[in-house]
N, C-alpha and C positions, 0 to 999 in steps of 0.2 A: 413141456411144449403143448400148446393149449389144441392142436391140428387133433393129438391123439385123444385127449378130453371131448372133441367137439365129437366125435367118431364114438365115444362112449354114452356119449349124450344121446347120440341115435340109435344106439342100441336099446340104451333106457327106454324109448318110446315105445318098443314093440317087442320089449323082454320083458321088463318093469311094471306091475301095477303102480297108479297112478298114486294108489299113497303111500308110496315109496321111495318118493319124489325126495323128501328131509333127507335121504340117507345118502343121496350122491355123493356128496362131497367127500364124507367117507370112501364111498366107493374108488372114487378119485385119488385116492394114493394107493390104491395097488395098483401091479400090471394092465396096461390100457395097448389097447391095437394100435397101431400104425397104418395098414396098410389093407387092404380089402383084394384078397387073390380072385381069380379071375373064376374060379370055382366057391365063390364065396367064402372060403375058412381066412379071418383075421391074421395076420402074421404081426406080432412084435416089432419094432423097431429094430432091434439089431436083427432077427431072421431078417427080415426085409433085407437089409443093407448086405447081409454074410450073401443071402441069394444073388447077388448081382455082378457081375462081374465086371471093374476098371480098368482098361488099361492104360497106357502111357508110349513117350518116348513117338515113332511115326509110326500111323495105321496107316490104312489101305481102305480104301471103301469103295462098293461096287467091284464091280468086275476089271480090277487095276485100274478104275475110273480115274481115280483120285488121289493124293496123300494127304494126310495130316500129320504138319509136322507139330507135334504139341509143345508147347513151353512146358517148365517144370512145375508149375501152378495151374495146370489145368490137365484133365483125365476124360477120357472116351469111355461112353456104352455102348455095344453094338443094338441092334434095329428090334430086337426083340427088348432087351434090356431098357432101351430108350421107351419103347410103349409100357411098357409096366410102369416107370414110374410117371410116364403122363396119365393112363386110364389111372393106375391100382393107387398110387401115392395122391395125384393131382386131380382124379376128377374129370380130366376131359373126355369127350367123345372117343370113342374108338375109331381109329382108320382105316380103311379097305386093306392098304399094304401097309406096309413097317417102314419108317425110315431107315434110310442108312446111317445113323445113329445118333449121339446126344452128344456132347462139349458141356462140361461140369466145373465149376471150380475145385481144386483138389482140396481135399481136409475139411469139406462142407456137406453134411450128409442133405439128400436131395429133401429130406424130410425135417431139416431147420427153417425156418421162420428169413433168414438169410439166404437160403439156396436162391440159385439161378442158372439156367441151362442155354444150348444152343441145340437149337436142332438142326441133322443136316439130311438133309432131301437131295433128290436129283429129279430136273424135267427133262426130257428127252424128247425135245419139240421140235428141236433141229438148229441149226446157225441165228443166232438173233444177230442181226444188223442193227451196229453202232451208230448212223451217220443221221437219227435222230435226235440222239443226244441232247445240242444248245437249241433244240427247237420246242422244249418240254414247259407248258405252262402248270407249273404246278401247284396253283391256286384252283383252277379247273377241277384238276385230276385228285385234290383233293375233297370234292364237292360232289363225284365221280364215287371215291373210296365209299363216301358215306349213305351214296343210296345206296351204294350194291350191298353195307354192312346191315341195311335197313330190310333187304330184299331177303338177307341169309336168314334172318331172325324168324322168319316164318316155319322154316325147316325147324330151327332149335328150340320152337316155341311147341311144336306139335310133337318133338321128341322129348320133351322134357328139360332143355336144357335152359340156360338163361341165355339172356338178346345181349348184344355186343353194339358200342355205338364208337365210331369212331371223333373222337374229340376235335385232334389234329394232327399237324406234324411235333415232335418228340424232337423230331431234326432234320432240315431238309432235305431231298435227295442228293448225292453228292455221286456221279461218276469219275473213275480213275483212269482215264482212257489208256494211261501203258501199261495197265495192270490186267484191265478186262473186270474189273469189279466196280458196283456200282452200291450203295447204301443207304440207307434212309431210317428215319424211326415214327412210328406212330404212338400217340396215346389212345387208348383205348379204355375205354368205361365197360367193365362186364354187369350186367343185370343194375338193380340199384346202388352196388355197391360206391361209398366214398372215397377207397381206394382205387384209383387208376393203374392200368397194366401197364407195360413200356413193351409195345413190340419192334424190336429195331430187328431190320432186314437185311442182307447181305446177298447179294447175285455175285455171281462166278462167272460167265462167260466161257463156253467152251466151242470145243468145234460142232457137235451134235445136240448141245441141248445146255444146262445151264445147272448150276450146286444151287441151293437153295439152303441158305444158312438163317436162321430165325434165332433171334433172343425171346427169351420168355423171363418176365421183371417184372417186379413192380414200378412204378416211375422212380417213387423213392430211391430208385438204385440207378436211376440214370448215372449220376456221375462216376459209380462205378462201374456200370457195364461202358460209357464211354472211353475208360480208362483201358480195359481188355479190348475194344473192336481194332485196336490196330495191332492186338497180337494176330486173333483172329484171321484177320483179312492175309497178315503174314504169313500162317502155318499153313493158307488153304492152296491149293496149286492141280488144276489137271496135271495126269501123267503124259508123256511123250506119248502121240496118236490121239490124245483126245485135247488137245489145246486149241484156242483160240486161232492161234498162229499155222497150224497144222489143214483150215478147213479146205477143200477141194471141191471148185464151185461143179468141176464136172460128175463127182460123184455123193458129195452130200446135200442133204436137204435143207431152203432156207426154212427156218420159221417164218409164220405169215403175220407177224410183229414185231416190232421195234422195243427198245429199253423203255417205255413209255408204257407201254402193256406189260410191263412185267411189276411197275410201280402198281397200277390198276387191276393187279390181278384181284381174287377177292379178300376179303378182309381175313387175316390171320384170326384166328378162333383159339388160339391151344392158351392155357393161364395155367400160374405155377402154384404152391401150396397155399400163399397167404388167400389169394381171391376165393380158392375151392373154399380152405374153411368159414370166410365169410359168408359163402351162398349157404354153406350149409348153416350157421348160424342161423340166417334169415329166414332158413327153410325150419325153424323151431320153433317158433312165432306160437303153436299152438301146445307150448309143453308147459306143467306145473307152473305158478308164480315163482315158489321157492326155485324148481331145477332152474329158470330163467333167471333168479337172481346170482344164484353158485355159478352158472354159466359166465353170465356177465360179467362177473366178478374175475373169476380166471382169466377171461379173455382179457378183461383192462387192466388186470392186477390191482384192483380199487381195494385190496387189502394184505394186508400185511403177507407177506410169506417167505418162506424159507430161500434161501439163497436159489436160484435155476440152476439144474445139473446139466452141463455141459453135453451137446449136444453129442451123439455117436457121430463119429469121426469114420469116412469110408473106408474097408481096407486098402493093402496096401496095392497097388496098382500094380502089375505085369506089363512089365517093357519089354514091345515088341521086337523080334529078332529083324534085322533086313530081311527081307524077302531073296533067294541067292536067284531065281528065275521067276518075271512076272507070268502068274497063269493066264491061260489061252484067254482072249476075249469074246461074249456073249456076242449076238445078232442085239440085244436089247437091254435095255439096264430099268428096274423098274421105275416108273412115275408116278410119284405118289403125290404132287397137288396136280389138280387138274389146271388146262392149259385157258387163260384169262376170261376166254371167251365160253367156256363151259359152265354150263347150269352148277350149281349146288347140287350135291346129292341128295 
């Protein structure tokens, strides 16, 4: 898997003298990191994967917020597990809080070349009103998406990170008015890369605030993450007291926008394994001729090689018990994207 080679490569830079460069490729068949812990010590591929823990079968997320009801082709991380493999595996930024956790395909370790996840979040902004809906120009709001992605890159630019442009639409918004859920996809271009991301979105609809469910893809996988969003959308559901249908105008609060601002919120930022190792690719620009050609090489497979060893496979998942009584509910449930109208951190 060339994710864990590219990760050796950089180590090369700042372990390795410089003529030492001919010897990578050797280097290259033995044991190579996977994954970068948060205290810096390299973990393995399979430590990786053994650290993490899958479940199955229906979670609970939040504060009995929520259920997921999983099909038998897909497995949950909880909110710490889901940050590891966005920072330590994928590269991206770090978040102030932790989601309430990840959606994986089962039998797909997060560190194949194939993976693809869902992230799922919660805002707690308050009742968003429906009855803007058919009144949504979404040639605007796409025009809309892409200064605010042009505004964010300022921040990512002075942290280090690479700028994000929004393309287009992936897929147009589409709401389910009896369901309470509403959809869409964007393509998204990270840094210079050729490869385009697929961010398709998912809103939820509750009585207090709203799930926030994200695909993270490459485009290339469009047609199979469109294959899964209608499981998806199926297995997600507030619990009883936090539903859509439950709100009470005398004692909850509305949000102060509509499903239109929830399209406009700002631009999705998180990208999965294949983009991360491209940036870092790109970010090698200044290594040996030869390591740049061993590099290149692996990455395109421009030569012959040995059959690919089949990817580690996650274990096995832990299905969860019914819950026999929901626990007491909080005063607050965390929010972890900020609400449309909020600065960038």
């Amino acid at each position: 898997m060339f994710y864990k080679e590219l990760l050796l490569a950089g180590l090369l830079v700042t372990a390795v003298p410089l003529t030492w460069a001919d010897q990578a490729s050797a280097q290259a068949e033995q044991e190579t990191p996977a994954a970068q812990a948060a205290d810096g010590e390299y973990l393995s591929e399979e430590q990786f994967l053994d650290s993490l823990t899958f479940r199955s079968g229906k979670v609970v997320v939040g504060s009995n917020l929520a259920t997921l009801n999983l099909p038998d082709n897909m497995v949950f991380l909880d909110g710490a597990d889901a940050e590891r493999v966005l920072v330590e595996a994928w590269g991206n930024p770090p978040d102030d809080k932790l989601p309430l956790g990840m959606i994986l395909p089962k039998g797909v370790s997060p560190l194949a070349d194939e993976s693809w996840a869902v992230t799922v979040e919660y805002e707690e902004s308050g009742y968003v009103s429906d009855e803007d809906a058919a009144d949504i120009d979404y040639n605007d709001m796409l025009e809309d998406l892409q200064d605010g992605a042009r505004a964010d890159n300022e921040w990512r630019a002075e942290n280090g990170y690479e700028p994000i442009a929004i393309v287009g639409w992936a897929s147009a918004p589409h709401y389910d008015a009896a369901g309470k859920k509403l959809h869409w996809a964007k393509e998204v271009k990270f840094g210079d890369s050729d490869e385009h991301i697929l961010n398709y979105n998912i809103r939820v609809l509750g009585r207090k605030g709203v799930l926030v469910l994200n695909f993270i893809a490459g485009m290339h996988q469009l047609p199979q993450i469109e294959e899964n969003v209608p499981a998806v959308l199926a297995m997600t559901d507030f619990n009883d007291g936090n539903r859509y249908a439950d709100f009470n105008p005398d004692l909850d609060e509305v949000a102060a926008y509509g499903l239109g601002a929830l399209i406009a919120g700002k631009a999705a930022a998180k990208v999965g394994l294949f983009a991360a190792a491209l940036v870092l690719l790109k970010k090698l620009w200044f290594l040996p001729v030869l390591l740049i050609g061993w590099l290149w090489r692996r990455v395109t497979g421009k030569k012959q090689q040995p059959a690919p060893v089949e990817p580690q496979v996650q274990p096995e998942a832990k299905a969860e018990p019914a819950p026999s009584e929901a626990p007491p509910r909080v005063a607050s449930v965390m929010d972890l994207n900020n609400p449309p109208d909020d600065k960038h951190k």
